[in-house]
C-alpha positions as CSV (number, residue, x, y, z in Angstrom):
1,X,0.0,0.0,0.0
2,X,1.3,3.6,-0.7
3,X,2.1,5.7,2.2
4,X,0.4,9.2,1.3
5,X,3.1,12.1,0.6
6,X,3.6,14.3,3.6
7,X,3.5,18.2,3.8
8,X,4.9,19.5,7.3
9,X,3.3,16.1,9.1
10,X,0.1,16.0,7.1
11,X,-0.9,13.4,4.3
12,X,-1.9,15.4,1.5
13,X,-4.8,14.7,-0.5
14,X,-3.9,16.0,-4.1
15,X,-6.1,16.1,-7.6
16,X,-5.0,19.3,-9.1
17,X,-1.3,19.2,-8.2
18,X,0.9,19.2,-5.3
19,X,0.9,22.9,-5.6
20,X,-2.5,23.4,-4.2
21,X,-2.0,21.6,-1.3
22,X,-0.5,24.3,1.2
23,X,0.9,23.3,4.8
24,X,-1.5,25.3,6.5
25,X,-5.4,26.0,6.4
26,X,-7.1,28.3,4.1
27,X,-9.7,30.4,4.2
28,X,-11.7,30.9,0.2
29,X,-14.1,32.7,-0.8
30,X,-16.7,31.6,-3.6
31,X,-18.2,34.3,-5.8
32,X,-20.4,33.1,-8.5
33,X,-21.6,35.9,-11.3
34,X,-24.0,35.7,-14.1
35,X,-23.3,37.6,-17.3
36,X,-26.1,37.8,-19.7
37,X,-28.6,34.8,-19.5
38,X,-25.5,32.1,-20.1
39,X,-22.3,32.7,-19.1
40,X,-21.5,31.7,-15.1
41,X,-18.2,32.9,-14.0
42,X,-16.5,32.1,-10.4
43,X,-13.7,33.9,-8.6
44,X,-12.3,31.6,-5.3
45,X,-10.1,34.4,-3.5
46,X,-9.2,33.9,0.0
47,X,-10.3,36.9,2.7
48,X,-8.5,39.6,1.9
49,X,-9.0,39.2,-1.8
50,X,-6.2,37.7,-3.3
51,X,-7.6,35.6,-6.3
52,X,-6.6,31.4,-6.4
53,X,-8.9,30.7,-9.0
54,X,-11.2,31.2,-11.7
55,X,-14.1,29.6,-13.2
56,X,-16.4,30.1,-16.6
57,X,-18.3,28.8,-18.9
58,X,-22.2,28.6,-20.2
59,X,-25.4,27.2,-20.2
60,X,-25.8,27.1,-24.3
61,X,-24.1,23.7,-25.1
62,X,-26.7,20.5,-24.2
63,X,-24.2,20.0,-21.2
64,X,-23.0,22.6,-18.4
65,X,-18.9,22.7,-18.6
66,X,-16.6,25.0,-16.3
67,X,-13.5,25.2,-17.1
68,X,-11.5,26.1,-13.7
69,X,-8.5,28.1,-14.2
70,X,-5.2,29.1,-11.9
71,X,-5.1,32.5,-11.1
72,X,-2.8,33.4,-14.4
73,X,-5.7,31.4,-16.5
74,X,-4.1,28.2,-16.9
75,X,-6.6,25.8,-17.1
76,X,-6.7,23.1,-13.8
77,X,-9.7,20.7,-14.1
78,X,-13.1,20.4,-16.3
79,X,-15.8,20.0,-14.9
80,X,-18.5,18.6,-17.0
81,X,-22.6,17.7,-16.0
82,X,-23.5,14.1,-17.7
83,X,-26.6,15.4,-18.8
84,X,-28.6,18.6,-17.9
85,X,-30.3,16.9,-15.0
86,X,-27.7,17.8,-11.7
87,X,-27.4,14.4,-11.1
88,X,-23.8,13.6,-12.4
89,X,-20.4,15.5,-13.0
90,X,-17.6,14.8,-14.2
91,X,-14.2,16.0,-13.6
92,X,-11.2,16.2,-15.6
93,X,-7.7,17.0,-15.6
94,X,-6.8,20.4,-18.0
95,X,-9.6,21.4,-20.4
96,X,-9.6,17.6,-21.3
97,X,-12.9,15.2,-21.9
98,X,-10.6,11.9,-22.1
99,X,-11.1,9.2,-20.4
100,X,-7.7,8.8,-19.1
101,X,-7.5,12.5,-17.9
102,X,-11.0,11.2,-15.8
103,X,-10.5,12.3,-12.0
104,X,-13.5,11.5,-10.6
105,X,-17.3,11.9,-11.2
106,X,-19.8,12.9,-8.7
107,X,-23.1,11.8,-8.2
108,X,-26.2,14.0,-6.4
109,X,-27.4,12.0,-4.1
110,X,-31.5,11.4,-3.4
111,X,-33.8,14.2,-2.6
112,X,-33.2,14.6,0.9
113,X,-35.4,17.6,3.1
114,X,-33.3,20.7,3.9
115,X,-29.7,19.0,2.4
116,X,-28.1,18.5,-0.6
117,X,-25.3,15.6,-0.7
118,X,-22.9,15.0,-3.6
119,X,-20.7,11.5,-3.7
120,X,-17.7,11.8,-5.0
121,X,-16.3,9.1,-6.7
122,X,-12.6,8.6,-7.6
123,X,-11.5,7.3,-11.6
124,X,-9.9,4.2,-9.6
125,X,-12.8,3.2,-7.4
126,X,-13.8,-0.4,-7.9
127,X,-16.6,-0.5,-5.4
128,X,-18.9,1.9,-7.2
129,X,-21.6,1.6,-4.0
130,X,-19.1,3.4,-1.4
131,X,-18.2,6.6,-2.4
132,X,-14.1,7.9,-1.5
133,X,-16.0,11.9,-0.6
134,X,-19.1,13.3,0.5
135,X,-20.0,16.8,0.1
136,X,-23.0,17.8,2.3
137,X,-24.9,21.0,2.0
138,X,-27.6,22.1,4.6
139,X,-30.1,24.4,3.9
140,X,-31.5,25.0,6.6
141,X,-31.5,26.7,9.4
142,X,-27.7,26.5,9.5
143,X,-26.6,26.5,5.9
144,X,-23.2,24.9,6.1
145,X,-20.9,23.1,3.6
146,X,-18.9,20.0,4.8
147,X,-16.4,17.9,2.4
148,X,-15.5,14.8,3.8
149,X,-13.4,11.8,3.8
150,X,-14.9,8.9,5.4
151,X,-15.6,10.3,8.9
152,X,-12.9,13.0,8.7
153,X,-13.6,16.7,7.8
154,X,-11.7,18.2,4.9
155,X,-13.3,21.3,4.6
156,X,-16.2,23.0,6.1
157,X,-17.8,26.5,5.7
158,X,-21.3,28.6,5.5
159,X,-23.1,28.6,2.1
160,X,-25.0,31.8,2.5
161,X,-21.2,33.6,1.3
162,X,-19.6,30.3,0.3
163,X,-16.7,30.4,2.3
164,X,-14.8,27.7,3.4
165,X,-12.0,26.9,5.1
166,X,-9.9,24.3,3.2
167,X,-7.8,22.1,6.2
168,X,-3.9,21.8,5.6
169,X,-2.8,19.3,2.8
170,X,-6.1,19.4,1.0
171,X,-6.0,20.6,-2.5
172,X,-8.0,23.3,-2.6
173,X,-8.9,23.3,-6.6
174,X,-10.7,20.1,-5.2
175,X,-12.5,21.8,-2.9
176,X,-13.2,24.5,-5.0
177,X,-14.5,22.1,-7.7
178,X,-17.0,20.4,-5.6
179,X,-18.5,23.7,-4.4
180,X,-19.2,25.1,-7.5
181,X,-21.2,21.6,-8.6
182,X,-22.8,22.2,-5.5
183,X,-23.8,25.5,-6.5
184,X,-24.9,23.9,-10.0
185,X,-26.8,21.3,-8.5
186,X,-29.0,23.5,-6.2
């Protein structure tokens, strides 16, 4: 079994690249804007405005795409709905729709009062019935956002502003992913 890479004592969890893992917590920001009837863009900053990423793209083409992008516009993952119905993403490496650049796919769960929960799936997964991240979204009265990993926490914030704070070694164009398909799904 592989013994996960370490950053200052903590095992990373890495999709994007190493180089949005950081040693230390961060705190991001999740704007969404809508331009016109179609195009959606996204800016993730952290608190005092610093932009880590950006995201576009439009409703026009039979399936919802974002391309998410590093702050100099390079693009970082695709993130692609199966179908116009919510209920499946997928996510690729670059602005890639190969198979092999295939991440992982997420899948809303059920209609469930007050919440909406998003399995994440990874490309490797061979038991397609236990999912390897679980993104849960209260509406109310809380409204909070939790990603986890099993029973762990790996990031957790409010959804009213869409901030959340991304724990140490987490890749945060991960995180940042999975809330905008939350955002998409709701």
């Amino acid at each position: 079994m592989a013994v996960p890479q370490m950053v200052y004592g903590v095992p990373m969890i890495s999709f994007a690249g190493d180089g949005f893992c950081l040693p230390y917590p961060l705190d991001l920001i999740v704007n969404r804007k809508q331009h016109g009837l179609s195009n959606i863009h996204y800016q993730v900053s952290d608190g005092k405005g610093n932009l880590y990423l950006l995201a576009d793209g439009s409703y026009t083409t039979l399936f919802r795409k974002r391309v998410l992008r590093n702050s100099a516009g390079f693009p970082i993952l695709t993130i692609r709905e199966k179908a116009i119905t919510g209920k499946k993403w997928m996510v690729h490496r670059g602005e890639s729709s190969e198979k092999s650049q295939l991440l992982f796919t997420v899948h809303r769960s059920r209609f469930q009062p007050k919440k909406t929960r998003l399995e994440v799936f990874l490309e490797g997964n061979i038991d397609k019935d236990i999912s390897n991240f679980t993104v849960v979204g209260s509406n109310y009265p809380s409204q909070y956002i939790r990603i986890y990993k099993g029973d762990t926490i790996l990031a957790e914030g409010k959804k009213e502003s869409f901030r959340v704070s991304v724990h140490s070694g987490v890749d945060y164009a991960f995180i940042a992913a999975l809330i905008i398909i939350l955002v998409e799904c709701e």
